[in-house]
C-alpha positions in Angstrom: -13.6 18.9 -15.6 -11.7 16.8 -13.0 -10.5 13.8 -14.4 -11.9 10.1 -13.0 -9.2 7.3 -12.2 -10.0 3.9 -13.1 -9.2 1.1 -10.0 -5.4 0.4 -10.5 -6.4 -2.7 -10.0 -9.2 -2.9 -12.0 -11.3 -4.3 -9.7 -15.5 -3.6 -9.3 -15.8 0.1 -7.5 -19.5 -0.4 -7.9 -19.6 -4.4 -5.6 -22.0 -4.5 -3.6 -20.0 -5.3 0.3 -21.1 -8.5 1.6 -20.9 -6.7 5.1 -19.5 -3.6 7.0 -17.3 -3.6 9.7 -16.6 -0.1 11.9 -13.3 1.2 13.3 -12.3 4.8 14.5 -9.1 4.7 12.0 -8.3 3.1 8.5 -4.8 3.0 7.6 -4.2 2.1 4.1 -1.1 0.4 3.2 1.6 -1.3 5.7 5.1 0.2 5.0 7.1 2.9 6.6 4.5 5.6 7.2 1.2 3.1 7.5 3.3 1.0 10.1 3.9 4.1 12.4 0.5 5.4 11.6 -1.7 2.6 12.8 0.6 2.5 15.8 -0.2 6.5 16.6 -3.7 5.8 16.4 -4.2 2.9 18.0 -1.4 4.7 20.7 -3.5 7.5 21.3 -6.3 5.5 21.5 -8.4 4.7 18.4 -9.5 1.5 17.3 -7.3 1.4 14.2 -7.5 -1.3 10.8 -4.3 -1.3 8.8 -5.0 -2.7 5.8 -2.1 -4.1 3.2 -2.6 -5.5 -0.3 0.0 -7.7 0.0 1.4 -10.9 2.3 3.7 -9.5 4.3 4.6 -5.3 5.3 6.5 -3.5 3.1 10.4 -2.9 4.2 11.4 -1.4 7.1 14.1 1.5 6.6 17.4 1.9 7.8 19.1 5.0 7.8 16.7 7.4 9.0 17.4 10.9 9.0 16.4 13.4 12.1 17.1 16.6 13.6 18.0 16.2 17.6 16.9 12.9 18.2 18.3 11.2 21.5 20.7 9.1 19.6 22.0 12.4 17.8 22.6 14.0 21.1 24.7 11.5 23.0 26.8 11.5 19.9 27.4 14.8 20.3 25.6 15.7 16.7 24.1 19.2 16.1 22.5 20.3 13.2 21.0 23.9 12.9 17.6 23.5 12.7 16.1 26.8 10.4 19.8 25.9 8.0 19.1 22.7 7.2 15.1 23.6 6.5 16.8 26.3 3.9 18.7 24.0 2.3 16.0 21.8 1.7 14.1 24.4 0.5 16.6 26.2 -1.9 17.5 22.7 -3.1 13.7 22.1 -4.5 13.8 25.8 -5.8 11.1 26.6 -3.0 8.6 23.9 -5.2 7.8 22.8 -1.5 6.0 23.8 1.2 8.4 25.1 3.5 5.8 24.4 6.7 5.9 21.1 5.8 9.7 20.8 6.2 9.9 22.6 9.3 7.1 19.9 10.5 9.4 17.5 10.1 12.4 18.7 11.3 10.4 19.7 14.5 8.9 16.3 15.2 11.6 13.6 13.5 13.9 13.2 16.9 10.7 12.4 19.2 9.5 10.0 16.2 13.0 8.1 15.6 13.0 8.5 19.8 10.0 6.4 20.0 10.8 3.8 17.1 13.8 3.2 19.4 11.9 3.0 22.7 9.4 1.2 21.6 10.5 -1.2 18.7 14.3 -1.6 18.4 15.2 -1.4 22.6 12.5 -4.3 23.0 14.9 -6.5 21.0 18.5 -5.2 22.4 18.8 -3.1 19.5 19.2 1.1 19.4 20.2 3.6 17.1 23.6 5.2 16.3 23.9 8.5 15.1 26.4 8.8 12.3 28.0 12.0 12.8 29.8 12.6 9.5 28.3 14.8 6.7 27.6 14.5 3.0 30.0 16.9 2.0 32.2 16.6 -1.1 32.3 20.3 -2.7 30.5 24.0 -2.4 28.1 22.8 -4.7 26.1 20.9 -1.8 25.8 21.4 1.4 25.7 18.5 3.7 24.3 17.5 7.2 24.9 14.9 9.2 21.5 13.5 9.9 21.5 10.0 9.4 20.3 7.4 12.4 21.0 3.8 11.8 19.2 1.0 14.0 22.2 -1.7 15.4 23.1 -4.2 17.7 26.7 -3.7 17.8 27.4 -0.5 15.9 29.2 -2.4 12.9 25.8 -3.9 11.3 22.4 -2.8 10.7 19.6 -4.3 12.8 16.4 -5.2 10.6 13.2 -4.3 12.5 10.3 -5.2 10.5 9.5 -8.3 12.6 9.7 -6.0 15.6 7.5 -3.8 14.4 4.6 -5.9 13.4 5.1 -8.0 16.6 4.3 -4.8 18.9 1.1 -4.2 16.2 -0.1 -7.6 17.0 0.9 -6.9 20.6 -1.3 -3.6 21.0 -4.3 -4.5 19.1 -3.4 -3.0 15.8 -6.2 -5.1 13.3 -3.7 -5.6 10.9 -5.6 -7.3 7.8 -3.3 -8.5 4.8 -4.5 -9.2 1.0 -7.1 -6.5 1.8 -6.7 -4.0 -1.0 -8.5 -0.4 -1.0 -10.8 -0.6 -3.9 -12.1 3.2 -3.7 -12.9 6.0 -0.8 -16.1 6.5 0.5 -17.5 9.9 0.8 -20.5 11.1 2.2 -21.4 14.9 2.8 -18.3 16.0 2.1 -16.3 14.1 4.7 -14.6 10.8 4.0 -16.1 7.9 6.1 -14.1 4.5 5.2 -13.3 2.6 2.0 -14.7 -0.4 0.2 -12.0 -2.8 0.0 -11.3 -6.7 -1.3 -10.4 -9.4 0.5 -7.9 -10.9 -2.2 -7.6 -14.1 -0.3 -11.6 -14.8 -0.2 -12.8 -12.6 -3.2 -15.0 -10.9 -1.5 -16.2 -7.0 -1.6 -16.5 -5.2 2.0 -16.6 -1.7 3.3 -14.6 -0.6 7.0 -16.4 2.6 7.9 -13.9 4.4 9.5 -15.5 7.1 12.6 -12.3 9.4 12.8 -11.1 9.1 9.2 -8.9 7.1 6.4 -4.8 7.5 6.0 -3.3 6.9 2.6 0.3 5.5 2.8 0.4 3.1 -0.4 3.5 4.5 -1.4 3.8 6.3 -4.5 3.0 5.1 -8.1 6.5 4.1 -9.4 4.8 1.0 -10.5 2.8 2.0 -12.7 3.6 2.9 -16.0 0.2 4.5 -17.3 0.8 7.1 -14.6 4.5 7.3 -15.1 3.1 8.2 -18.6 1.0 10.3 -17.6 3.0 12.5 -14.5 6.2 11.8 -14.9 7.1 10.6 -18.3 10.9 11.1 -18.0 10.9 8.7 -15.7 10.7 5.7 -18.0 13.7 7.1 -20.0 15.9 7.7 -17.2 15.1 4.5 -15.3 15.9 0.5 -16.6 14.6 -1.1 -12.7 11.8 0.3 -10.3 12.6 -1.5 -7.1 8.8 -0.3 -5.5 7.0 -2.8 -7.1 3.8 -2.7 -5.1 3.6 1.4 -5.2 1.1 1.3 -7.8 -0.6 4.5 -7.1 -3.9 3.4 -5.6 -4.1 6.2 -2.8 -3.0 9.0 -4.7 -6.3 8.2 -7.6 -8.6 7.1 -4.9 -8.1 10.5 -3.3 -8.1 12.1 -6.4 -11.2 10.3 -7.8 -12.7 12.2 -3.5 -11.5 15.7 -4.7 -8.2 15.9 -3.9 -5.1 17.4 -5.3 -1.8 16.6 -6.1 1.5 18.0 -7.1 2.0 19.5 -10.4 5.3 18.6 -11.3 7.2 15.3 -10.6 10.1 14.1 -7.9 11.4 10.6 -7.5 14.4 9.2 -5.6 16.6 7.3 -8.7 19.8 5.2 -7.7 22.7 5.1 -10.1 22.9 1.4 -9.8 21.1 -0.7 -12.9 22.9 -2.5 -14.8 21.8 -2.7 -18.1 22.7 -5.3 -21.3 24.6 -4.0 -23.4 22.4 -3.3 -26.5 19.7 -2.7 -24.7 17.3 0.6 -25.3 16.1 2.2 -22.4 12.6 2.0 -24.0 12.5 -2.0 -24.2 13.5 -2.3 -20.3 11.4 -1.3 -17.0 12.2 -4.3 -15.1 10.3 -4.3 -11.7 11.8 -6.1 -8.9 11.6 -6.4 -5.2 14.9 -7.7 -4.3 17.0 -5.4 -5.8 18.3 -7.9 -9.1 21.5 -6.5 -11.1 21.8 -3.7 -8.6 25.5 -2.9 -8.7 26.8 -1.5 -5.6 29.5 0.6 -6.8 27.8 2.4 -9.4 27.4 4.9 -7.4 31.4 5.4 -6.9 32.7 8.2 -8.9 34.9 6.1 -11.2 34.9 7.7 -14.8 31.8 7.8 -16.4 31.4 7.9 -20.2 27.5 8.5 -22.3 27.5 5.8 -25.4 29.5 7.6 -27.3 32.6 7.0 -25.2 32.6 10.8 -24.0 33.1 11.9 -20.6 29.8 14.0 -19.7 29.8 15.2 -16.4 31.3 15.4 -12.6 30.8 11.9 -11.3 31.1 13.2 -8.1 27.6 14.6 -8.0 24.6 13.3 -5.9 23.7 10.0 -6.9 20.4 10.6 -9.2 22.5 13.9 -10.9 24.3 11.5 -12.7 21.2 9.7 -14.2 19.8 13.5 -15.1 23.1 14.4 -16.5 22.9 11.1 -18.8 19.2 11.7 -19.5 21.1 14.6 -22.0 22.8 11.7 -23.7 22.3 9.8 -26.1 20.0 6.6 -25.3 19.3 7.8 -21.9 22.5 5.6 -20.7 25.9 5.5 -19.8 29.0 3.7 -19.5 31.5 3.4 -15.8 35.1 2.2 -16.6 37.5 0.9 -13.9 40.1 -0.9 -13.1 41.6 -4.2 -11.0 43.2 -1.6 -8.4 39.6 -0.5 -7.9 38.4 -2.4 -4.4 42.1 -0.4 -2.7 40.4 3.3 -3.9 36.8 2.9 -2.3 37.6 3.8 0.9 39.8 6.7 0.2 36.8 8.5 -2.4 34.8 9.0 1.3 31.8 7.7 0.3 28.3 8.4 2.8 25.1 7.7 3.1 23.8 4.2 2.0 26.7 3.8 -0.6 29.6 4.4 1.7 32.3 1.6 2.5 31.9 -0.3 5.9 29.0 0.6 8.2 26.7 1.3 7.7 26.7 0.3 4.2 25.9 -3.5 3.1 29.6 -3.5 1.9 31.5 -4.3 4.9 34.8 -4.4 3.3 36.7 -4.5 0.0 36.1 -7.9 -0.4 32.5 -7.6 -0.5 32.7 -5.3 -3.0 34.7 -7.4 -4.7 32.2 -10.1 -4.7 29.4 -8.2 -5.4 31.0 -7.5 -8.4 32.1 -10.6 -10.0 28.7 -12.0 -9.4 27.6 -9.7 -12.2 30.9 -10.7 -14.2 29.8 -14.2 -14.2 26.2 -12.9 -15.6 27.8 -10.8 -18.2 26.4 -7.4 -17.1 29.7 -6.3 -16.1 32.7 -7.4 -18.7 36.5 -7.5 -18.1 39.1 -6.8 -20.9 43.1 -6.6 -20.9 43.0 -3.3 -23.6 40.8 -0.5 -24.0 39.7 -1.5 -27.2 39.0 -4.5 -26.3 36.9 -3.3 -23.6 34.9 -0.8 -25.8 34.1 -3.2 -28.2 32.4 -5.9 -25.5 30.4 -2.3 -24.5 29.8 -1.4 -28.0 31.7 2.5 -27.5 33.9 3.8 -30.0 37.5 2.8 -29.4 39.2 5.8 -29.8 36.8 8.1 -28.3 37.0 5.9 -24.5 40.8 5.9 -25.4 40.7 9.5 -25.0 38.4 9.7 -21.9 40.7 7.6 -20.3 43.9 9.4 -21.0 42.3 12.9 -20.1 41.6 10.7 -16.7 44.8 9.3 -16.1 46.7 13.1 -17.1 43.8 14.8 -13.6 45.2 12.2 -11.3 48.7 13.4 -11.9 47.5 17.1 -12.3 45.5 16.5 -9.2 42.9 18.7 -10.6 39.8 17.7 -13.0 40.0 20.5 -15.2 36.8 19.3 -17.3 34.1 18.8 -14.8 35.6 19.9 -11.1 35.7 16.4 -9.7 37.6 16.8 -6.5 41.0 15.5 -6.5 41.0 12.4 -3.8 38.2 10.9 -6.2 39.6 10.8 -9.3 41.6 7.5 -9.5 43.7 5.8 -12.2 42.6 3.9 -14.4 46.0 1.4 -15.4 45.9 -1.9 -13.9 44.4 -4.7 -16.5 42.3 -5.6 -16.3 39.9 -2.8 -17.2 36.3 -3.1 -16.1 33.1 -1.5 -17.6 29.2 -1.6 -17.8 26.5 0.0 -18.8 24.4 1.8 -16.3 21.0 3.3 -15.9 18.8 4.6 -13.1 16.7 2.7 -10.4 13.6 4.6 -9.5 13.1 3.5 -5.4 9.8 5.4 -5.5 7.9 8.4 -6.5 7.1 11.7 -4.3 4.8 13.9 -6.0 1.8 13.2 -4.2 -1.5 14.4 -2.7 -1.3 18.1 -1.2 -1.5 18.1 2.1 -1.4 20.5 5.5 0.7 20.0 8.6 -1.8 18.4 10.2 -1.6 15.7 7.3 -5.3 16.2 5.9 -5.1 15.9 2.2 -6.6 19.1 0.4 -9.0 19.9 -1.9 -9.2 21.9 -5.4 -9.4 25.1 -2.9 -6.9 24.3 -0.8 -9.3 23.4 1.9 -8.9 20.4 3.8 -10.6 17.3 3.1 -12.8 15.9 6.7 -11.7 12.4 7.2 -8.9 12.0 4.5 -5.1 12.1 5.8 -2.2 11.4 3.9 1.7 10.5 4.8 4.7 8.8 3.3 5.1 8.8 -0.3 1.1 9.5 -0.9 2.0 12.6 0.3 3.0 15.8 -1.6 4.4 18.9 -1.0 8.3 18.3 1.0 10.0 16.6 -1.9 10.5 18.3 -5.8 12.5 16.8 -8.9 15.8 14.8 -7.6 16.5 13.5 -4.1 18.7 15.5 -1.9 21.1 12.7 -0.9 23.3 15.0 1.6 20.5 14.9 4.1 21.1 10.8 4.4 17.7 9.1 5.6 15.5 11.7 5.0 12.8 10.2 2.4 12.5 7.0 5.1 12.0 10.0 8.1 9.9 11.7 5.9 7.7 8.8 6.1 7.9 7.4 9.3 7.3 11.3 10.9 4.6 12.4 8.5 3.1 8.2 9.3 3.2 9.2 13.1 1.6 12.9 13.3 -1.5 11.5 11.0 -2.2 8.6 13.5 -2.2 11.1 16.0 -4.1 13.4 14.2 -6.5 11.3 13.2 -7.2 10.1 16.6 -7.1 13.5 17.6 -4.2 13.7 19.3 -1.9 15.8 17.0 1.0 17.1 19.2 1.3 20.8 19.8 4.0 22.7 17.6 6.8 23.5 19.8 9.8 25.9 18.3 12.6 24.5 18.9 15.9 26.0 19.9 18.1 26.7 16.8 21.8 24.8 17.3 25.0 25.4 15.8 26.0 24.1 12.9 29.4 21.3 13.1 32.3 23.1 11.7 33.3 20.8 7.9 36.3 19.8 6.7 35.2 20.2 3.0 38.2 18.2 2.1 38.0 15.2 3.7 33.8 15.4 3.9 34.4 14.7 8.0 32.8 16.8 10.2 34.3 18.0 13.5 31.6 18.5 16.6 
């Protein structure tokens, strides 16, 4: 027997609507894939609602990932089209649909082509391709994806303003503190959604002609489904930084028939900073602003579980780490440093969103630097002239971090890490008083496991069948993303969303773009050493 959801939000699915209001498309949820849906739809010439439960939209992205968009190609960036749909695909095991991820990489260039025609050149802005790869070791292949929106290419550009200014613009009815309260069906086909006006307390119904998208974002925050689908999740992580993803599309679909992935996958940063003491099962602090986020945690300085043992290669993709620790004892872990740190973060080659200088928040080595003491001064992070001394303000055995750090110390002469393979131009001394440390745990950004869906984004039912009326994108969405975030493809769980967002407007307005192969390009020839690539 298929299981009923209760209302996340435990409001009244059986109100009676105080009055019904008609539209062609119903877009459900105002972040990166709603935002681009209701602009499809309304683009290709539906009347379009875009409902959002909250004040304001959700965050815009930066660093959005594509394959040949214009940017890309006046930088001179390839990327081999069918490799890069492999690698996604062998990274998830094949726990994917592969159609989906060649749907993407078909159609991300003329989506991130459009954002920039049509939000971010409005406004004097554009995108910049960056054209070096995640690449640090065999292990994982990297591709140099990433588009980043900029004035000046040395800072990122924030369009969410933008982007609800050209809603407004063309008509979008963009309705805040509206929350979706459950699906309505009727012979099999979707037709709308009774919602709640939050602001007046009051129970209506949009009856929607062409059909509803879902694109609430995930269910990160909410721990009776975290419970329930992805359990691991509350041991690994100490912050969810998605606090409004509460899962609200993915059970009002279910609750209409559809399914959902089996098995979970999450994006987790390696950046919470936890008290010491503290048991991962006492902390799931939720927070929209990022609080105790500590930007070099993902850096691979030595890394220690609770007992002071090394445990793995810090040099792995960011959430690895937090799997690896997840192994460990209390589900946490220890990062040791020291004052000669801020001179080694540009050397280690870091990329994606945690790399030094653009197009990274952390312009420079003093921002780092600050960033840092701030969470000195709030005792999260804690400073000590000895070893022992610093073990005992972490509570690690003494002798055991003593050891650790020797064993570091004795690879950056060797110039080899013969424990764990960590490449030699990121292991760095650890010397200088005085030493740093901190606990760290994971971040969950959001969830991916969602409802199973088709290429033309209509979510599915128990037989695989498509469901008439009901689309799906962003992280409602299932079926591209499996376990842990691929990190060497930088950008792509915002493209992901903003693509996906884009085809269901136009499918749902029925004007779904036809599939074009594209030509397959060379690949850039890598410098594994240095993680550059050469085009």
């Amino acid at each position: 027997m298929t299981k009923t959801y209760e209302n996340v939000d435990q409001l009244d699915v059986n109100a009676s609507p105080a009055y019904t209001v008609q539209t062609d498309v119903l877009v459900v949820g105002a972040g990166n894939a709603g935002m681009e849906a209701a602009a499809a739809a309304n683009e290709a010439g539906a009347k379009t609602i875009l409902i959002e439960k909250e004040k304001t939209i959700n965050l815009m992205r930066v660093g959005l990932a594509s394959v040949g968009s214009r940017a890309q190609k006046a930088a001179g960036v390839t990327i081999d089209k069918q490799e890069l749909v492999e690698s996604l695909a062998a990274f998830a095991q094949h726990n994917v649909d592969q159609r989906l991820l060649e749907t993407w990489a078909d159609n991300s260039g003329a989506t991130l082509d459009w954002l920039e025609d049509k939000i971010l050149k409005p406004h004097g802005a554009h995108l910049r391709a960056e054209a070096d790869a995640m690449v640090t070791g065999k292990a994982y292949q990297g591709f140099p994806t990433e588009n980043d929106p900029t004035f000046d290419d040395q800072s990122f550009a924030s369009y969410g303003d933008w982007f609800l200014q050209y809603q407004e613009e063309h008509g979008v009815d963009l309705r805040f503190e509206t929350t979706l309260v459950k699906l309505l069906k009727e012979n099999g086909r979707v037709t709308g959604a009774l919602v709640k006006d939050l602001a007046k307390d009051e129970y209506y119904q949009i009856l929607a002609a062409n059909g509803v998208i879902l694109t609430t974002g995930g269910y990160s925050a909410n721990v009776g489904l975290l419970k329930e689908w992805n359990p691991l999740a509350l041991k690994k992580n100490v912050y969810n930084d998605s606090p409004r993803s509460n899962g609200a599309g993915i059970t009002s679909a279910l609750n209409a028939g559809a399914i959902r992935d089996e098995e979970p996958a999450e994006t987790i940063f390696d950046r919470g900073l936890v008290p010491v003491g503290r048991k991962t099962e006492d902390m799931y602090y939720q927070t929209a602003t990022y609080d105790h986020w500590l930007w070099i945690g993902s850096y691979p300085f030595l890394k220690v579980n609770l007992r002071g043992e090394r445990f793995a290669n810090e040099s792995v993709p960011y959430q690895f780490i937090v799997n690896a620790a997840a192994k460990e004892p209390g589900y946490l872990y220890a990062m040791i440093w020291d004052d000669d740190y801020a001179d080694n973060l540009e050397k280690v080659h870091m990329l994606g969103c945690a790399r030094y200088g653009f197009p990274g928040y952390m312009k420079d080595k003093e921002a780092f630097v600050a960033d840092t003491e701030q969470h000195v001064k709030d005792g999260l992070v804690v400073k000590a002239d000895t070893l022992a001394e610093l073990a005992e303000k972490l509570g690690l055995p003494a002798d055991k971090l003593e050891e650790a750090v020797a064993k570091n110390n004795q690879a950056v002469i060797d110039h080899q890490d013969k424990e764990f393979g960590k490449e030699s131009y990121r292991i760095t001394p650890i010397k200088k008083k005085p030493y740093y440390g901190c606990i760290l745990g994971g971040r969950i950004l959001c969830t991916f496991d969602g409802l199973r869906i088709n290429t033309k984004m209509e979510v599915l039912d128990e037989k695989h069948d498509p469901i008439p009326g009901l689309y799906a994108a962003g992280n409602d969405a299932g079926g591209f993303f499996w376990g842990s975030y691929n990190d060497r493809v930088p950008g792509l769980a915002a493209s992901h969303a903003h693509t996906f967002g884009r085809l269901a407007g136009q499918a749902a307005a029925g004007k779904l773009p036809v599939q074009a192969d594209q030509p397959v390009q060379a690949a850039p020839v890598v410098d594994t050493a240095s993680g550059a690539s050469h085009l």
